[in-house]
C-alpha positions as YAML, in Angstrom:
chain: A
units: angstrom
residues:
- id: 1
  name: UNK
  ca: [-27.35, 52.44, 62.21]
- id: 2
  name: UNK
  ca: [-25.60, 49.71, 60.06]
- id: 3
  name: UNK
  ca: [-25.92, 50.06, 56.16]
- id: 4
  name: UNK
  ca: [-26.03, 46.86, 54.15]
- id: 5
  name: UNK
  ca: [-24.47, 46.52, 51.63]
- id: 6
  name: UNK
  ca: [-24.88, 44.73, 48.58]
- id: 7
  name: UNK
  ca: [-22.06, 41.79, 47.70]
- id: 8
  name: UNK
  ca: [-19.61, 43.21, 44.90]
- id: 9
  name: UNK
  ca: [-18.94, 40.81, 42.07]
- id: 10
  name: UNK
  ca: [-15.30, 42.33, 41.83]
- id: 11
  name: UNK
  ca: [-12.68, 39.85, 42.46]
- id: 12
  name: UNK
  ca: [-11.13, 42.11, 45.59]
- id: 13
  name: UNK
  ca: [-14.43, 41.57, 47.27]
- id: 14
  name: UNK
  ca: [-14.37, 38.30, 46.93]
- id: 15
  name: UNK
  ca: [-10.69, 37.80, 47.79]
- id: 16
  name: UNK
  ca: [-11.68, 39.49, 51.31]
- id: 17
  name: UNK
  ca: [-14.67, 37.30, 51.62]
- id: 18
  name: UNK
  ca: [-12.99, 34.63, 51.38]
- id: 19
  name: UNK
  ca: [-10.20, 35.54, 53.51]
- id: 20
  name: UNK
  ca: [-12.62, 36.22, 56.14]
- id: 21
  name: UNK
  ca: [-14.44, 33.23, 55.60]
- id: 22
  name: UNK
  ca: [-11.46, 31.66, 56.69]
- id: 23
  name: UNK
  ca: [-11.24, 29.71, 60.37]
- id: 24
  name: UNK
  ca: [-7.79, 30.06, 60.34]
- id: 25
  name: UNK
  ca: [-7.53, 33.99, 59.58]
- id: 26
  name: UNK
  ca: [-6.35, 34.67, 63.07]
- id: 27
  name: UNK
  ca: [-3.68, 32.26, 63.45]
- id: 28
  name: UNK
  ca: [-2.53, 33.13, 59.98]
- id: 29
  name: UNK
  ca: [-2.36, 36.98, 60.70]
- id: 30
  name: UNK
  ca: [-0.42, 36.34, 63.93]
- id: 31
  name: UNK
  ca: [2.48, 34.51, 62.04]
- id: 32
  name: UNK
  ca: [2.97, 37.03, 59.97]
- id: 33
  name: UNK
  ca: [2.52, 39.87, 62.65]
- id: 34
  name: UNK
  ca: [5.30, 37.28, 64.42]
- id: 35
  name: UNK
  ca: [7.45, 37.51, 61.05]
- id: 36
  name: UNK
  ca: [6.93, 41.29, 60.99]
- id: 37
  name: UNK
  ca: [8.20, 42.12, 64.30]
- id: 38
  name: UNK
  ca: [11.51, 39.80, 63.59]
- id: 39
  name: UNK
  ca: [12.02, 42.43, 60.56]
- id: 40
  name: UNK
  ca: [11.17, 45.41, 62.44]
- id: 41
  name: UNK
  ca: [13.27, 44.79, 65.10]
- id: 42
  name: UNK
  ca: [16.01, 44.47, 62.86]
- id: 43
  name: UNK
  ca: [15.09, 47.65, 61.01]
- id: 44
  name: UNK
  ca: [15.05, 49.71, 64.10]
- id: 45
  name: UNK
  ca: [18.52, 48.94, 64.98]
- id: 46
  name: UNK
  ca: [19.60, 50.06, 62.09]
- id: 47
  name: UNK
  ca: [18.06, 53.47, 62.21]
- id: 48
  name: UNK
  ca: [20.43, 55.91, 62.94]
- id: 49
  name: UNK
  ca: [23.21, 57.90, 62.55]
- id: 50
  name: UNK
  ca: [25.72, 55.41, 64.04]
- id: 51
  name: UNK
  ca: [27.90, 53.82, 62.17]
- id: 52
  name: UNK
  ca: [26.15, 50.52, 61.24]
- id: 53
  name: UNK
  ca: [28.06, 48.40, 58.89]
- id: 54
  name: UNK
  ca: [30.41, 46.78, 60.36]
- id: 55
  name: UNK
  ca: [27.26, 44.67, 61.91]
- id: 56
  name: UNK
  ca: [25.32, 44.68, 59.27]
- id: 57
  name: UNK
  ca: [26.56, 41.36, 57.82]
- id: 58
  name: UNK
  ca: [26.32, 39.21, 60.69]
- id: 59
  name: UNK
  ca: [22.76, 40.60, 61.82]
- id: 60
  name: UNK
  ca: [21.48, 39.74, 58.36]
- id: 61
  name: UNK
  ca: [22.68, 36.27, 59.37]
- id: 62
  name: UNK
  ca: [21.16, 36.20, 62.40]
- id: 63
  name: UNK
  ca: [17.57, 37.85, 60.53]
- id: 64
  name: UNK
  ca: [17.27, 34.98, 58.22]
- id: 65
  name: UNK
  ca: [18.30, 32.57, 60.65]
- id: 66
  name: UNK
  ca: [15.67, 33.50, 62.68]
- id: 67
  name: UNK
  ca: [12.60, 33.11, 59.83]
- id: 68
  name: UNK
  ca: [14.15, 29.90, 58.46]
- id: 69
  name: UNK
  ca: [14.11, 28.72, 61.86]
- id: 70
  name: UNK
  ca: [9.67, 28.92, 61.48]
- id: 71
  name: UNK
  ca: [10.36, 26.53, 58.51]
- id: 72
  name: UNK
  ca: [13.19, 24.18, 59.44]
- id: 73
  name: UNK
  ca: [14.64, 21.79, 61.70]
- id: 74
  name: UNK
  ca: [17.16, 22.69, 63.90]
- id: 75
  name: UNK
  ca: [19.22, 19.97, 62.27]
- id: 76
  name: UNK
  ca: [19.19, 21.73, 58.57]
- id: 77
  name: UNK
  ca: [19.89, 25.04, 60.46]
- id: 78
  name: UNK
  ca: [23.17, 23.76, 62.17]
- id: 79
  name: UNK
  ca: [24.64, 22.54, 58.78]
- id: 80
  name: UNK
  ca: [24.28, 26.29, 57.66]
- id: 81
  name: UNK
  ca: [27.70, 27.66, 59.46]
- id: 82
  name: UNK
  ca: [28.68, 30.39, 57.03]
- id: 83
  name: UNK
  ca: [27.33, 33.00, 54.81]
- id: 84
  name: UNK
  ca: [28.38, 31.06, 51.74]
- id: 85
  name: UNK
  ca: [26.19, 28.26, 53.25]
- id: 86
  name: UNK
  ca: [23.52, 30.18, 54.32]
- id: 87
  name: UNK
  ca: [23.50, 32.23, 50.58]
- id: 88
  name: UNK
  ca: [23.55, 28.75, 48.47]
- id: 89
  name: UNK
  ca: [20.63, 27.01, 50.84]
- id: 90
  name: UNK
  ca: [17.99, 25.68, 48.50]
- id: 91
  name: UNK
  ca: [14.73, 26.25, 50.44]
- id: 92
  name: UNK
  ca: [12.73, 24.51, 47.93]
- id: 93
  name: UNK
  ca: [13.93, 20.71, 48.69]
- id: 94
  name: UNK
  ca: [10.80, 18.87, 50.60]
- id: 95
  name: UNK
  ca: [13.00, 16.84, 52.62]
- id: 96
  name: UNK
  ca: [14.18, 20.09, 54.85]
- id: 97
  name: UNK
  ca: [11.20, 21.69, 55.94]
- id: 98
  name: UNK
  ca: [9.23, 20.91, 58.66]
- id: 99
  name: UNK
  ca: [5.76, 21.46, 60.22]
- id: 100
  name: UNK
  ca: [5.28, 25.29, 60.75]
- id: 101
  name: UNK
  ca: [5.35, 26.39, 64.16]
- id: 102
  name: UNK
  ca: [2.37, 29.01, 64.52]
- id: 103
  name: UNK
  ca: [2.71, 29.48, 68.37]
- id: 104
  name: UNK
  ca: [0.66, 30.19, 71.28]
- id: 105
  name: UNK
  ca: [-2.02, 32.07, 68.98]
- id: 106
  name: UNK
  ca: [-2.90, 28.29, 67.72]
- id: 107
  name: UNK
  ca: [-3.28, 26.84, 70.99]
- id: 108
  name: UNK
  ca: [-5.46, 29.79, 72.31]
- id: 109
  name: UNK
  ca: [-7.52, 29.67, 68.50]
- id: 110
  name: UNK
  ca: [-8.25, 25.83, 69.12]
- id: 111
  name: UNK
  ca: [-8.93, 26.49, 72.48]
- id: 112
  name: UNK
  ca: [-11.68, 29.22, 71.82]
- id: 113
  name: UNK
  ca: [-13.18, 26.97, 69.93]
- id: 114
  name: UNK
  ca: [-13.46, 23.90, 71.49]
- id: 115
  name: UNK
  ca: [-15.56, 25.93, 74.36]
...
């Protein structure tokens, strides 16, 4: 049996709510689950007794390469060629990003829906 319960007036409740509420929720979650497995990938190459460092640097590079590839063109990306570049990037000019790419899990959301 299912016990109902009363809506909270805290503002945690409410948060939740209206995360849940949300039609994107889904499509949101899987970015970040997409985002997540970029860093734990890296993590888990990096766990272990081997020594690590001397590709440490250059896998960093490669990390944030990655996730600034889900927020800019291809073009901006290229012009980054070293760490100095890469380090003095400003990611808050409008005129570099471009449209997010969520992935499949959009296509298959809008898809669900449309049925």
């Amino acid at each position: 049996m299912i016990k109902k319960v009363k809506n909270s007036d805290t503002k945690s409740y409410k948060h939740v709510a209206d995360g849940c509420a949300d039609r994107l929720l889904e499509v949101k979650l899987q970015f970040m689950l997409s985002i997540g497995k970029s860093l734990q990938a890296f993590l888990l190459w990096f766990q272990t007794d081997n020594p690590m460092s001397p590709f440490l640097v250059s896998d960093e590079v490669d990390l944030v390469q990655d996730l600034l590839a889900k927020f800019f063109s291809r073009k901006t990306l290229d012009t980054l060629k070293t760490t100095a570049d890469l380090c003095k990037f400003n990611v808050e000019k409008n005129e570099t990003h471009t449209q997010v790419d969520v992935g499949f899990q959009l296509n298959n959301y809008f898809a669900n829906i449309h049925q």
